[in-house]
C-alpha positions as CSV (number, residue, x, y, z in Angstrom):
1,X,27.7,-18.4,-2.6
2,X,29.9,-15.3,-2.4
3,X,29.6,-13.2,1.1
4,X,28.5,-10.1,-0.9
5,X,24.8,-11.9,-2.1
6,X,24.5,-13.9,1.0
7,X,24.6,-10.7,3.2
8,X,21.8,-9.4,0.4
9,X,19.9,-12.8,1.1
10,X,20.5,-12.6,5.0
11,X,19.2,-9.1,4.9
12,X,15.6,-9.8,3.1
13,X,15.5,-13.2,5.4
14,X,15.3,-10.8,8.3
15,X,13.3,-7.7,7.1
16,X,10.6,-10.2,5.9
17,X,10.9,-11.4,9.7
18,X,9.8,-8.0,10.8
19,X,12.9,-6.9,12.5
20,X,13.2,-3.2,13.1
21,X,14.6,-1.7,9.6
22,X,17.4,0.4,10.5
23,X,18.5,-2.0,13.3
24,X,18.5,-4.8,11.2
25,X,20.2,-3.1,8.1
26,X,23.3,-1.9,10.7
27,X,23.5,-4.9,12.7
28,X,23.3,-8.0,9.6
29,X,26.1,-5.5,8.1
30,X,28.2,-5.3,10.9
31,X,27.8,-9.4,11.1
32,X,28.8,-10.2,8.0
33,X,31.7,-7.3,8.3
34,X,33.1,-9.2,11.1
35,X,32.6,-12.8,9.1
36,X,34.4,-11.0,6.1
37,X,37.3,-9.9,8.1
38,X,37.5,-13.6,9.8
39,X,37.1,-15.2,6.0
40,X,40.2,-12.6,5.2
41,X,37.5,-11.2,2.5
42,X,36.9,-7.9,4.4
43,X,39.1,-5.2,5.1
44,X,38.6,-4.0,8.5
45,X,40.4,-0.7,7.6
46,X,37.2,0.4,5.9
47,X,35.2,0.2,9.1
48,X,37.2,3.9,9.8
49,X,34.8,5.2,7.3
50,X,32.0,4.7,9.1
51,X,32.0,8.0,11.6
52,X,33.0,10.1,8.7
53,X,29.9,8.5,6.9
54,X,27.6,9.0,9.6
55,X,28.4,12.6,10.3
56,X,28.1,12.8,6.5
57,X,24.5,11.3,6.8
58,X,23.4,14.0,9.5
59,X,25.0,16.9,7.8
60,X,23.7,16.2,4.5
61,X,21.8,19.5,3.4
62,X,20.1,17.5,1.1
63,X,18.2,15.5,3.4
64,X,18.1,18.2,6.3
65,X,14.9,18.7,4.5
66,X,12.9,15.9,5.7
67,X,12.7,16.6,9.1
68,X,10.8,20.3,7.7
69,X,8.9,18.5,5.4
70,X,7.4,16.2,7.6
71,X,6.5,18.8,10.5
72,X,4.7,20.6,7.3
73,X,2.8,17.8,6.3
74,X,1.5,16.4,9.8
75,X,1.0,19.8,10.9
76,X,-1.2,20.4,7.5
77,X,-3.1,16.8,7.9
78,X,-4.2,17.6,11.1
79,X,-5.8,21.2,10.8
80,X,-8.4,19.8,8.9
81,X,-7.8,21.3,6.0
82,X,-8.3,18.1,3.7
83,X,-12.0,17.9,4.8
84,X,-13.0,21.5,3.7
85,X,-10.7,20.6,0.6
86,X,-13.3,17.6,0.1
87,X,-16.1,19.0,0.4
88,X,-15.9,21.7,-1.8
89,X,-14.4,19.2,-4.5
90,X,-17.4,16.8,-4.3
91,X,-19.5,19.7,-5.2
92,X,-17.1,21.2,-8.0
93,X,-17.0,17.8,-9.8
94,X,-20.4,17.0,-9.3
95,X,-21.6,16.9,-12.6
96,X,-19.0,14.6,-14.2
97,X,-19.3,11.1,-14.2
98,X,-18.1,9.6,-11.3
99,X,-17.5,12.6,-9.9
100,X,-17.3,11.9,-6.1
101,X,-14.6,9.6,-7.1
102,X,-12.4,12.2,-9.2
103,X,-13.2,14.3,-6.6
104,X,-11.0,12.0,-3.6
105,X,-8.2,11.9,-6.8
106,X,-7.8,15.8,-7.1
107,X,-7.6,16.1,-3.5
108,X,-5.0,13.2,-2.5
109,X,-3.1,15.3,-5.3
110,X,-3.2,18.5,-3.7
111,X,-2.4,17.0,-0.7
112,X,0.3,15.2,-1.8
113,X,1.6,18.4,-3.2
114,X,1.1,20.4,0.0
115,X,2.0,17.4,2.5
116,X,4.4,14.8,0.7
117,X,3.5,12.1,3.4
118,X,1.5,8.9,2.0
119,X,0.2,7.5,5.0
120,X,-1.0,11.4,6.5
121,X,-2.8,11.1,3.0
122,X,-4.4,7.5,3.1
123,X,-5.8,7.8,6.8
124,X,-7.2,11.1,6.0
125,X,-9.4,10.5,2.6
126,X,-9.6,7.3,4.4
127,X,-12.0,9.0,7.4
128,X,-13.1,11.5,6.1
129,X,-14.3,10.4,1.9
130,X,-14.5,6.6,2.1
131,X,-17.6,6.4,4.3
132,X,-19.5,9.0,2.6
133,X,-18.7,6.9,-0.5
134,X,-20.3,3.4,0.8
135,X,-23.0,5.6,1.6
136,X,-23.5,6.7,-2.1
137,X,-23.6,3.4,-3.2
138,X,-19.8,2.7,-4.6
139,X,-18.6,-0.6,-4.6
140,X,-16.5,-1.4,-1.5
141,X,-13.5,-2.2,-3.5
142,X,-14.0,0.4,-6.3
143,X,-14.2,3.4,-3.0
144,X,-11.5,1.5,-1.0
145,X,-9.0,1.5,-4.4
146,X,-9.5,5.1,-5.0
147,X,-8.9,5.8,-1.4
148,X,-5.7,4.2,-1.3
149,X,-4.3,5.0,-4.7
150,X,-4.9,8.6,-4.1
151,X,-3.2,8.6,-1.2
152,X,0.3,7.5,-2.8
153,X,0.4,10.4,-5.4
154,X,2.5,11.9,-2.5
155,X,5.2,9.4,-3.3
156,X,5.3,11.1,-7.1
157,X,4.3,14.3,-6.9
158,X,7.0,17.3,-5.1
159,X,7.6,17.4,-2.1
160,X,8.2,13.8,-1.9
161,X,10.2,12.3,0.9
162,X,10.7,9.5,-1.9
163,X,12.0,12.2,-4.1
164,X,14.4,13.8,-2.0
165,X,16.1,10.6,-0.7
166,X,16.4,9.5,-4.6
167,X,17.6,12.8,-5.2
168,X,20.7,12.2,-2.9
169,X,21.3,8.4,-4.2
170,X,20.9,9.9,-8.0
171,X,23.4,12.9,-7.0
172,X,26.0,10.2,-5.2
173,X,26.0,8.0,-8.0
174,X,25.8,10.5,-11.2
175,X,29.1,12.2,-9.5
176,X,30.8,8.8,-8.7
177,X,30.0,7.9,-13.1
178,X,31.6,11.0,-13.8
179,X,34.8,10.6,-11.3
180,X,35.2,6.8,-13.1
181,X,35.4,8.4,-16.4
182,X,37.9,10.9,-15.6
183,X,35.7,13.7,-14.4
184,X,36.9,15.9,-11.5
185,X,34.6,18.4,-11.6
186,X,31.4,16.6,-11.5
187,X,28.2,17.4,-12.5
188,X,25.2,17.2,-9.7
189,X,21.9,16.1,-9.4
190,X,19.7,18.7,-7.2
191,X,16.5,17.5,-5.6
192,X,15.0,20.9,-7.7
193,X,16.3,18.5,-10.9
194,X,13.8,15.9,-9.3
195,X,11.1,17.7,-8.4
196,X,10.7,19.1,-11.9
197,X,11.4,15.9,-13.7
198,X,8.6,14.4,-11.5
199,X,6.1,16.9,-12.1
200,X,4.4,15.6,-15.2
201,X,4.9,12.2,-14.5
202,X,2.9,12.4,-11.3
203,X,0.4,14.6,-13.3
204,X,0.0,11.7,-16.0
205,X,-0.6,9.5,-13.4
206,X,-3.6,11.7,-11.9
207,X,-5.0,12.0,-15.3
208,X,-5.1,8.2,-15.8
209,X,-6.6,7.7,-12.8
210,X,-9.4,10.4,-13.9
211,X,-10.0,9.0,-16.8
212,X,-10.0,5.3,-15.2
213,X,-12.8,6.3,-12.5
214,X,-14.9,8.4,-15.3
215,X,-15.1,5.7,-17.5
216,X,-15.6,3.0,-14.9
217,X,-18.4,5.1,-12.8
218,X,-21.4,4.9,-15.3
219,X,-20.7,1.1,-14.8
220,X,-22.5,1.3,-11.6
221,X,-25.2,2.9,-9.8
222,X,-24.0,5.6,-7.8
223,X,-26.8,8.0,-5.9
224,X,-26.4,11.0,-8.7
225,X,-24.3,13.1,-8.0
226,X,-26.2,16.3,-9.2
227,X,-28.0,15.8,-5.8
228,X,-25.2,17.9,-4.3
229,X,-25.8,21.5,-2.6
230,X,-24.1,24.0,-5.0
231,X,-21.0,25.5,-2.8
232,X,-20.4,29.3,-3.9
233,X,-17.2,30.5,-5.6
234,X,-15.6,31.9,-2.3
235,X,-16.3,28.8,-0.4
236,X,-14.3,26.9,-3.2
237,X,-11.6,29.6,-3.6
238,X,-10.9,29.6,0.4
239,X,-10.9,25.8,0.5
240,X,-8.2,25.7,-1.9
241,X,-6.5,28.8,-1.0
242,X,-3.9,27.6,1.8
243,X,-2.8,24.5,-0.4
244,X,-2.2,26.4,-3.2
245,X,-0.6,29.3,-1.6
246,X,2.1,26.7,0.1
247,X,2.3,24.8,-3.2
248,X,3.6,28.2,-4.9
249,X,5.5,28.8,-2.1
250,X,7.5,25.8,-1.5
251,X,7.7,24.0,-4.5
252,X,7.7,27.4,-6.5
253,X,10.5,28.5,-4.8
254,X,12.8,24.9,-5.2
255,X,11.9,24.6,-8.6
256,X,12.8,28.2,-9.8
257,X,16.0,28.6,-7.3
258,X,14.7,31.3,-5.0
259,X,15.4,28.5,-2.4
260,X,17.1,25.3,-1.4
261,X,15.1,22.4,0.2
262,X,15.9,22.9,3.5
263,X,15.0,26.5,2.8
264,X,11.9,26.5,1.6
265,X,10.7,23.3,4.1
266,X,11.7,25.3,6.7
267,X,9.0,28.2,4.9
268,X,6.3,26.1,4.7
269,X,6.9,24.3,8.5
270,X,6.9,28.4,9.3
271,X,3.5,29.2,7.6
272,X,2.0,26.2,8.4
273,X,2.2,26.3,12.1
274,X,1.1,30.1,11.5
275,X,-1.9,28.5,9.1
276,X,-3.0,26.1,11.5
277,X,-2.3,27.6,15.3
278,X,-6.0,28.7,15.6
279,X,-7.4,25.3,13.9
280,X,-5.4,23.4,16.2
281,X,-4.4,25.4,19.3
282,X,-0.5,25.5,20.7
283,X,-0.9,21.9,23.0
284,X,-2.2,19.9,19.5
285,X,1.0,21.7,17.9
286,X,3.2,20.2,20.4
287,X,1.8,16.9,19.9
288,X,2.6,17.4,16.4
289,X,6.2,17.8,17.1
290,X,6.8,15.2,18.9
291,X,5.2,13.0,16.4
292,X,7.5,14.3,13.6
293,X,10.5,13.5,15.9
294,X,9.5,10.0,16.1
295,X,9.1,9.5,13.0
296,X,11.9,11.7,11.5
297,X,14.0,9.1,14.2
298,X,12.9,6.6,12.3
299,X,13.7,7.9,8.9
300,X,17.1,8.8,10.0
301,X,17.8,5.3,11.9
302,X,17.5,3.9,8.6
303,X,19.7,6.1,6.7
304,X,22.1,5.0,8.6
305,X,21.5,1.8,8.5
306,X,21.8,2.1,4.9
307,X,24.8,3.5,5.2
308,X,26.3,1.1,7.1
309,X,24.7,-1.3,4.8
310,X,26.4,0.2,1.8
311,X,29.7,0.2,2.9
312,X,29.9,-3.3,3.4
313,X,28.6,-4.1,0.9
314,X,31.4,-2.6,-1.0
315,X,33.8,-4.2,0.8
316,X,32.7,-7.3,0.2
317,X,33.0,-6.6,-3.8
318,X,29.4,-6.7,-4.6
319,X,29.8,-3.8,-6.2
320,X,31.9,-5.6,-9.3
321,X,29.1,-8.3,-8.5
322,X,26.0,-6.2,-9.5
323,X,27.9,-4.4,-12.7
324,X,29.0,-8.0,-14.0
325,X,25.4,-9.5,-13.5
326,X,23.4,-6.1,-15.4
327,X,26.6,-5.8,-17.5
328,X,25.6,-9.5,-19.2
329,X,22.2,-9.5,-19.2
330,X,20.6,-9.1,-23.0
331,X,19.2,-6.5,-24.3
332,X,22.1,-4.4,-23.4
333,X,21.1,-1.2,-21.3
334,X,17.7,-1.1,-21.5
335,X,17.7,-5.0,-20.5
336,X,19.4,-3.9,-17.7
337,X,17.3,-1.4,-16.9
338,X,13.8,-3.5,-17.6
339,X,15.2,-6.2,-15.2
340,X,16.1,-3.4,-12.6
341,X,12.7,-2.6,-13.1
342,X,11.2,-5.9,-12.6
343,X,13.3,-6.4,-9.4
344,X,12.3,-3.1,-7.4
345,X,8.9,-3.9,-8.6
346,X,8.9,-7.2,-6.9
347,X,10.6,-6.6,-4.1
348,X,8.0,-3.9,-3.6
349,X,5.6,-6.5,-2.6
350,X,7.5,-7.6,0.3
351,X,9.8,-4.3,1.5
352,X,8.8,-0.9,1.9
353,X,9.9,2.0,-0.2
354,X,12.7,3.3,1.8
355,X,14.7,0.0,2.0
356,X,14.2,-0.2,-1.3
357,X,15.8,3.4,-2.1
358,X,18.3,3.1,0.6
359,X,19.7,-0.6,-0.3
360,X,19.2,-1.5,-3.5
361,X,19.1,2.2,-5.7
362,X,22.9,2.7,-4.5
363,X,24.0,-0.7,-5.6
364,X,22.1,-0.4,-9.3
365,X,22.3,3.2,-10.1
366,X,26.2,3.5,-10.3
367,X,26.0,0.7,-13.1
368,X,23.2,1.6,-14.8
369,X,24.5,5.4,-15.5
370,X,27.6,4.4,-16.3
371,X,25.8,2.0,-19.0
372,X,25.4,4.0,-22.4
373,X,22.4,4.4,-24.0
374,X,21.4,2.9,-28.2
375,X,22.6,6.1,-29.1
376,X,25.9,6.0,-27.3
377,X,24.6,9.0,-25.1
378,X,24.6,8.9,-21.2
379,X,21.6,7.8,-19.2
380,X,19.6,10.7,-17.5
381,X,19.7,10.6,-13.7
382,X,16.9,12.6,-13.4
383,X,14.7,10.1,-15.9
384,X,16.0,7.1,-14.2
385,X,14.9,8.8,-10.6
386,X,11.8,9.8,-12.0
387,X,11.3,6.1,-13.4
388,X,12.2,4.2,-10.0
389,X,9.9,6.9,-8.1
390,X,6.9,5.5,-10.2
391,X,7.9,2.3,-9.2
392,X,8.0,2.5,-6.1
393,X,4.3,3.9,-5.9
394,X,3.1,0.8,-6.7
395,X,5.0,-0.8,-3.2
396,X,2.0,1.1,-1.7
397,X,-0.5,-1.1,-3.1
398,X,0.5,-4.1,-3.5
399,X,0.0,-7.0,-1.2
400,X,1.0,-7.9,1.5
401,X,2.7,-5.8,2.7
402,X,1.4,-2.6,0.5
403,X,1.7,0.4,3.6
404,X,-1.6,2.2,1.9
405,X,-3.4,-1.0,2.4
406,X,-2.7,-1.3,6.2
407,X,-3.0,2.0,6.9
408,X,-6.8,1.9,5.0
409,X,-7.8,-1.5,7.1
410,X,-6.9,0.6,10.2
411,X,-9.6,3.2,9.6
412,X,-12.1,1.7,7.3
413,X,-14.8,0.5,9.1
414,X,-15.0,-3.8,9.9
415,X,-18.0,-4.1,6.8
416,X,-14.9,-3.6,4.2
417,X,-13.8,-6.8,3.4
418,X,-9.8,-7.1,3.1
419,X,-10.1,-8.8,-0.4
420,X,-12.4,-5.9,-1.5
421,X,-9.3,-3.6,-0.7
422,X,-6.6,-5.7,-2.8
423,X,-9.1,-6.4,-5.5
424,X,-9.6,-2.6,-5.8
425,X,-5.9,-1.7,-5.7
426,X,-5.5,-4.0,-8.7
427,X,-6.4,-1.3,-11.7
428,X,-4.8,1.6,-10.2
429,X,-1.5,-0.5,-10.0
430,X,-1.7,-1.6,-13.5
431,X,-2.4,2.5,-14.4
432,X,1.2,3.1,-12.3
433,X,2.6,0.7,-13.7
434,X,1.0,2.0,-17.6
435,X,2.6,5.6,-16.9
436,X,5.9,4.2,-15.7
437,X,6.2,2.3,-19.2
438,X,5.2,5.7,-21.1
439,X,7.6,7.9,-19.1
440,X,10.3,4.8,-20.1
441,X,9.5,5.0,-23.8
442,X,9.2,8.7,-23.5
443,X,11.7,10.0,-21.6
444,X,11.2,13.4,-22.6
445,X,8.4,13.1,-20.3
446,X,10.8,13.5,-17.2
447,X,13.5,15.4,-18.5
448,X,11.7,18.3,-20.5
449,X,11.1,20.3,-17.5
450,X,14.7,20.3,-16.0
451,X,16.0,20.9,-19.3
452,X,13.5,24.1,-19.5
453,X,14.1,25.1,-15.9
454,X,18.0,24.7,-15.3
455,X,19.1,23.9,-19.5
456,X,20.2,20.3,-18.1
């Protein structure tokens, strides 16, 4: 077997171990570097690269907004503003069927719009929505799906951390198409471009699950959910008002250019704190940011690792590998695409979303834009962001390793069975999995808001 697929068959081998990502995705690299240069199959000249790359990694604006974003979104899941959020939407939807369950959906959406961060999301509707839904009578796995599925509308809908790292892969690998064909004035992809493309999408997907949950409630026998005290109009209105007031203010102000990323994370990290300094008092605040540097650490760790990652990859010619194996599949570019497709979605049961967008998006993306389309026309970056986003919602859920479904066992109480958790997981994956093949055979679905927006 070539160096180039063994290091890719090395690498899972060791993730599924449960090695540290970024150390592992650095360290197997710089092995099979070394074995490469030994084997005379490596050069070692390209190892130079590597501080320009990693300076290039720190001082990417693109990604400078992470570290924002992520302040924002603990700082926001912590100040207790998903709870009031939840209770006034239990009483709002009370009259629909199934209404305490649409009611956990429309506020893992608003927080996934106002936070971006899947597992704040889970452990919060987690605590605070899934024992009140026992209580009501809903089946364990039909209260313990709903939970976790709502929780991973964060990974879809702006600002997604998901969203902005695909938004840098998409950008690096629309720019190196156009520089292959002759290009030197390239085109980009902005993470605005992604955020609008994934808009509807992730709002397609909150409408399925709605209508999933309304049809399935009257199935079972719920305590009625007309039993609710009424909440008055202001209660609602101020509920909703700081989520909706950073949601125009953040993603408003990406999405119609009065603001890059970085600016407008930094905005909401700003108004946040400000939002949440009397909730949560200046000590909790400085918890919070040492939490976010931990994690951002981690984030950035494997980046780099990534990076690393990438460049040997290269080197090793698995580039040419990967565009001969799509390049000769059937079905021509949509093959390729459909088996892409398949793969992230498999691999999705064993690796988390970030190793997936960080290793394998880099090495398929290049190939599959540079692949026409029936119609001779170029693929959309933006649509085939959008499409791999979707996919990689459904890593979430699925087992084993599904990161919604291990953050949900650590809070739901003992009672909840672990089976009753991937049992309920099972229909909400298949709904993902529905809107990512609608948003394939539609692609207008993806691309007619950045076209609007930016004429692209």
């Amino acid at each position: 077997m070539p160096l180039d697929l063994l290091l890719l068959a090395a690498l899972v081998a060791v993730l599924m171990g449960g090695f540290p990502v970024g150390l592992t995705l650095g360290g197997v690299s710089v092995i099979f570097a070394v074995l490469g240069v030994v084997l005379g199959e490596f050069d070692p000249v390209l190892l130079y690269a590597l501080p320009s790359r990693l300076f290039g990694v720190m001082t990417n604006s693109i990604l400078l907004s992470i570290p924002l974003f992520v302040f924002m979104g603990l700082v926001l899941e912590r100040s207790k503003l998903a709870e009031e959020m939840l209770d006034a939407s239990a009483n709002l939807f009370a009259g629909l069927p199934g209404g305490l369950l649409v009611s956990v959906v429309i506020v893992g959406a608003m927080m996934a719009a106002s936070t971006g961060i899947v597992g704040a999301s889970v452990v919060t509707l987690g605590l605070l929505a899934l024992p009140g839904m026992l209580r009501n009578g809903v089946p364990p796995h039909l209260a313990a799906g709903t939970v976790a599925a709502s929780g991973t509308l964060g990974q879809i809908i702006p600002p997604s951390i998901v969203l902005i790292v695909l938004g840098d892969q998409m950008s690096n690998a629309w720019q190196k198409k156009q520089l292959d064909a002759g290009e030197f004035a390239p085109e980009t992809v902005s993470i605005a471009d992604l955020f609008a493309g994934a808009l509807l999408p992730g709002l397609l997907i909150v409408v399925l699950f709605v209508v999933y949950l309304m049809i399935i409630a009257p199935r079972h026998d719920f305590v009625p959910e007309s039993q609710a005290t009424p909440v008055p109009t202001g209660d609602l209105m101020s509920a909703f008002l700081v989520p909706i007031v950073l949601i125009l203010v953040v993603l408003g102000s990406i999405l119609f250019g009065l603001a890059t990323p970085s600016e407008a994370a930094g905005i909401g990290a700003v108004g946040a704190v400000a939002l949440a300094r009397k909730r949560l008092g200046k000590p909790a605040i400085n918890k919070l940011l040492a939490d976010s540097v931990h994690l951002i650490s981690m984030i950035f760790l494997i980046i780099i690792g990534a990076s690393i990652f990438s460049l040997v990859f290269r080197g090793l010619g698995g580039e040419d590998t990967i565009t001969g194996l799509l390049s000769d599949l059937p079905g021509g570019t949509y093959g390729a695409l459909i088996i892409v497709m398949l793969v992230i979605f498999g691999l999705g049961f064993f690796l988390e979303f970030l190793e997936i967008s960080l290793v394998v998006v880099p090495l398929v993306a290049p190939v599959l834009l540079a692949m026409p389309l029936a119609d001779g026309s170029a693929m959309s970056p933006v649509w085939l962001g959008v499409l791999i986003a979707i996919n990689l919602q459904t890593s979430f859920l699925t087992p084993p390793f599904g990161l919604s479904l291990f953050y949900l066992r650590s809070v739901a109480d003992r009672s909840l069975p672990t089976i009753a958790l991937y049992r309920g997981v099972i229909p909400f994956v298949a709904l993902q999995l529905l809107a990512l093949a609608c948003v394939m055979i539609w692609p207008e679905i993806a691309t007619i808001l950045p076209q609007s927006l930016y004429g692209e």
